[in-house]
N, C-alpha and C positions, 0 to 999 in steps of 0.2 A: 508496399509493405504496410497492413497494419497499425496504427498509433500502440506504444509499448500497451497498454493497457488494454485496451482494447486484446489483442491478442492475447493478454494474461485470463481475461474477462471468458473467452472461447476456451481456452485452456482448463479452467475451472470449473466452469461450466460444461464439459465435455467428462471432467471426471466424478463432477456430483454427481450428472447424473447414471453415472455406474452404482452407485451408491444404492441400500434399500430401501423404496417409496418410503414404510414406514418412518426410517430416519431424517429422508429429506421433509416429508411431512409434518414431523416434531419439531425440526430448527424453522421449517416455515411456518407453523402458526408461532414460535416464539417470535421470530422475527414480527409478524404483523401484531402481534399485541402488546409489541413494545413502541408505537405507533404512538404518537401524542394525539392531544385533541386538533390542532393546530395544522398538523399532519406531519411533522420533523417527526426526530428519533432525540432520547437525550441520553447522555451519558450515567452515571449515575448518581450524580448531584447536579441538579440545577434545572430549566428547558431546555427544549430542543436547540441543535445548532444544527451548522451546516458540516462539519465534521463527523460526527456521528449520524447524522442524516447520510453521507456520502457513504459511509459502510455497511447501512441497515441495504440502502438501493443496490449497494455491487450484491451483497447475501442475495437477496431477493430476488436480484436479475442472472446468479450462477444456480438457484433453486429455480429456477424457469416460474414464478413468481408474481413477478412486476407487473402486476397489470390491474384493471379495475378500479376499485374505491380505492383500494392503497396506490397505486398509481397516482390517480387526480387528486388524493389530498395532499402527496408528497408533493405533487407539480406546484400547488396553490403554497405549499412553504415556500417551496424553492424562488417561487415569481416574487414573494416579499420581501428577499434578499437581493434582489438586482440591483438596487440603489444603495446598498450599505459597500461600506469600505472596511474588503474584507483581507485578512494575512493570506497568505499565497497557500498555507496547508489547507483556508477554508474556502479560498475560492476555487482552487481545483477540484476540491469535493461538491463543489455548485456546478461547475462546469461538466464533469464527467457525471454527477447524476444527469444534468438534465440531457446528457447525452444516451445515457440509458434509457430514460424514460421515453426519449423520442425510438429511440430503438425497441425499445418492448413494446410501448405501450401507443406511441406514434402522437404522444402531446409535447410541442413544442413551445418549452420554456422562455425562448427564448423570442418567438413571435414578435414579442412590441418591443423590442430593444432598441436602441440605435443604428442603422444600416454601420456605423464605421465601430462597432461597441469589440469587437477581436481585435484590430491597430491599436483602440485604446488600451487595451489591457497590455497589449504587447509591449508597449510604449512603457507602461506602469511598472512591468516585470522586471524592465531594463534601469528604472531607476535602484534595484536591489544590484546591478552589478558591481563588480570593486575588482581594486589593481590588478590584482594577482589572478584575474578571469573567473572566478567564480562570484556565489550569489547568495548575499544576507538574507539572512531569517525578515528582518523586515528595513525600511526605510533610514532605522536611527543606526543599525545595526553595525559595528566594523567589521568581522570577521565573517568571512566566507563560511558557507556549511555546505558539507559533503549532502547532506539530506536537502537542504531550501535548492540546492543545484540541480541536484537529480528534479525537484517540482516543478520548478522553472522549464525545467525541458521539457519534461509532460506536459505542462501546459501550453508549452507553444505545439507541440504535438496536436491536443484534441483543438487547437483554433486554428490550426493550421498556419502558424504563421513561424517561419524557419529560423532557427536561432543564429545570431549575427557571433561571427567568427566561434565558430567551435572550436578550434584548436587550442583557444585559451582553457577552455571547458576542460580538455582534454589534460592540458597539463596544468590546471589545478588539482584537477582527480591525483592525479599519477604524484603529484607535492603532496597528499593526503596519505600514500601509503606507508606504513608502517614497518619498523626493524621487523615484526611478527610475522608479517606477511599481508593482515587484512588492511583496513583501510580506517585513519580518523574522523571524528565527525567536523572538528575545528583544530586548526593549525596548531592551537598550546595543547590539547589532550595528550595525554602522556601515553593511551594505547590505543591499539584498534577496539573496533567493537563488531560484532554481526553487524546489526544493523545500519549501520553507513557502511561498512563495506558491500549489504545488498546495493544500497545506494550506488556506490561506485563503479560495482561491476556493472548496473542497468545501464548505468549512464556511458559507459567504456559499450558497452554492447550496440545502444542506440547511434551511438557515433563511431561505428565499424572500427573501435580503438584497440581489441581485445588482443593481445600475445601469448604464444607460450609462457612467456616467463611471470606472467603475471595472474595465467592461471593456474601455475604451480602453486605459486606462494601462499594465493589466495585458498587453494584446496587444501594446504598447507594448517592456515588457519581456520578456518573453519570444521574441520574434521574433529583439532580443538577442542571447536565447542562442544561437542556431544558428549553430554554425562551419563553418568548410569543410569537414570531412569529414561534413557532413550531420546529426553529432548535438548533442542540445543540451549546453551542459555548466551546474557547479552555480551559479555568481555569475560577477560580473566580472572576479574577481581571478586567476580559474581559466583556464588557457589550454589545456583539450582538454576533449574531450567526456566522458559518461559515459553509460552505460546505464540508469541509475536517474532522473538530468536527463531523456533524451530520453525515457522513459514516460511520468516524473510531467509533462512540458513538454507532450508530445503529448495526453496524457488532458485536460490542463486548459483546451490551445486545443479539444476536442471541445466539452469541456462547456459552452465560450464561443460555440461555432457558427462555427472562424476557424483551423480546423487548415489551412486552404488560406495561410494569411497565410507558412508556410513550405513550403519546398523537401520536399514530402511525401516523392516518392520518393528523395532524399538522404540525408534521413530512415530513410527503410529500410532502404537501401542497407548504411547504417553500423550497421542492429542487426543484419543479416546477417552482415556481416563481424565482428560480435563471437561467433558460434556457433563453436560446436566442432564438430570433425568426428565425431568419436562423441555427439554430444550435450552439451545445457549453453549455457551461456554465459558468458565472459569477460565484466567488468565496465568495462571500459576498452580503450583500444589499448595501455598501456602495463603492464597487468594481467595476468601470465602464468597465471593460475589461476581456476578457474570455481567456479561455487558455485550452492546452490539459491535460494538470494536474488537472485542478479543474475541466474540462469536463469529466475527468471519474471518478470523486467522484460524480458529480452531477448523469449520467446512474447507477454507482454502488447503488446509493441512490433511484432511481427509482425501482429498481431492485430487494433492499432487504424491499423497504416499499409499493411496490405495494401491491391495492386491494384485500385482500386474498375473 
């Protein structure tokens, strides 16, 4: 089977490009001209990291894309980060570009590494575990997160190296879910949210954990989310939609078999209206600025609620 991503990566990529050239050719030159000199991507304060580098390369690589000069100067960012110590949201985005790049483009990141450099990480990933089986945001960290847990697993995913006792995984998750039905991001949060319960369910999915009664609940919740203008947004508390809600919301009814359970084309409707006219995506209706992070939840949203 597929690393989750990877599979997600085919997935996306199989619906852009149903999409029209024209469009996929607007998000793709913004995407490369949002390129640093350096070759990363930056967010919209500050230079490039590895974070926003890892979402400009998934766009690029589900735009069929990746290749060329923008290939080899993303590689050349990426090679300058192999000696830094990096949080587990930035090294998985080091690790799955350079996974892409060797897949699109066939440059391999990771050539002069250390032969034992995937043990060590493994090793590194396992100093984030804590009591209760799940996995801190970083080192100093106490509390387990429904999100640094789901990472941790993907990453032992793309190095291949299998995660030691998952059952704890498994009933951490399941300690995570909510009176609501979705799922917490940390044990004191007071509700669910979309986004750790996408978390949740991936991680329940990767580890053949998933049950009827927890994907009741969960469709439950999430239907929820969906407000009037079509998208979903992040919790309760939250009174507009978002673009990062309605991917991680839409991906999570796919992978429950129950994307119909909402207003699908409403749904779209509203990732459309978050595009830019030159390309990109806006993060919100109330978000006046676009970025390479909310630009590939916006394509991913295209992607998985195009036109059947």
């Amino acid at each position: 089977m597929p690393a989750y991503l990877e599979e997600l990566t085919i997935r996306l990529g199989t619906g852009i490009g149903e999409l029209p050239e024209v469009l996929r050719d607007k998000h793709a030159a913004y995407m490369r001209a949002a390129q640093q000199a350096d070759g990363g991507f930056a967010g919209r304060e500050g230079g490039s990291d590895l974070y926003y580098t890892g979402f400009a390369l998934r766009s690029l690589s589900i735009l069929g894309e990746l290749h060329g000069d923008v290939a080899e100067r993303a590689a050349e960012f990426l090679k300058g980060r192999l000696a830094g110590q990096e949080l587990i949201i930035d090294f998985l985005s080091l690790v799955y570009g350079a996974m892409l790049l060797e897949a699109a483009a066939g440059i391999d990141v990771f050539a002069h590494a250390a032969e034992n450099w995937r043990d060590a990480v493994a090793d590194a990933l396992e100093k984030l575990r804590r009591e209760d089986g799940g996995y801190a945001k970083g080192e100093e960290g106490m509390a387990s997160s429904t999100y640094h847990t789901f990472l941790v697993l993907l990453c032992r995913q793309l190095i291949e190296r299998p995660l030691p006792f998952p059952e704890r995984i498994v009933e951490f998750i399941l300690s995570q879910q909510a009176e609501e039905g979705g799922f917490r991001e940390i044990r004191a949060s007071k509700r669910a949210g979309t986004n750790p319960t996408a978390a949740a369910i991936g991680t329940l999915r990767i580890l053949d954990a998933l049950n009827d009664k927890i994907r009741e609940s969960t469709l439950d919740f999430l239907v929820e989310m969906q407000m009037d203008d079509g998208g979903l947004r992040a919790n309760t508390r939250i009174p507009f939609s978002d673009l990062l809600s309605t991917f991680t919301g839409s991906l999570t009814l796919i992978d429950l078999d129950a994307l119909n359970e909402i207003d699908i084309s409403d749904a779209r409707r509203y990732a459309e209206s978050m595009a830019q006219a030159t390309g990109g995506f806006r993060g919100a209706e109330l978000d006046p600025a676009d970025d390479v992070e909310y630009s590939f939840y916006g394509l991913g949203c295209l992607a998985l609620l195009r036109e059947q």
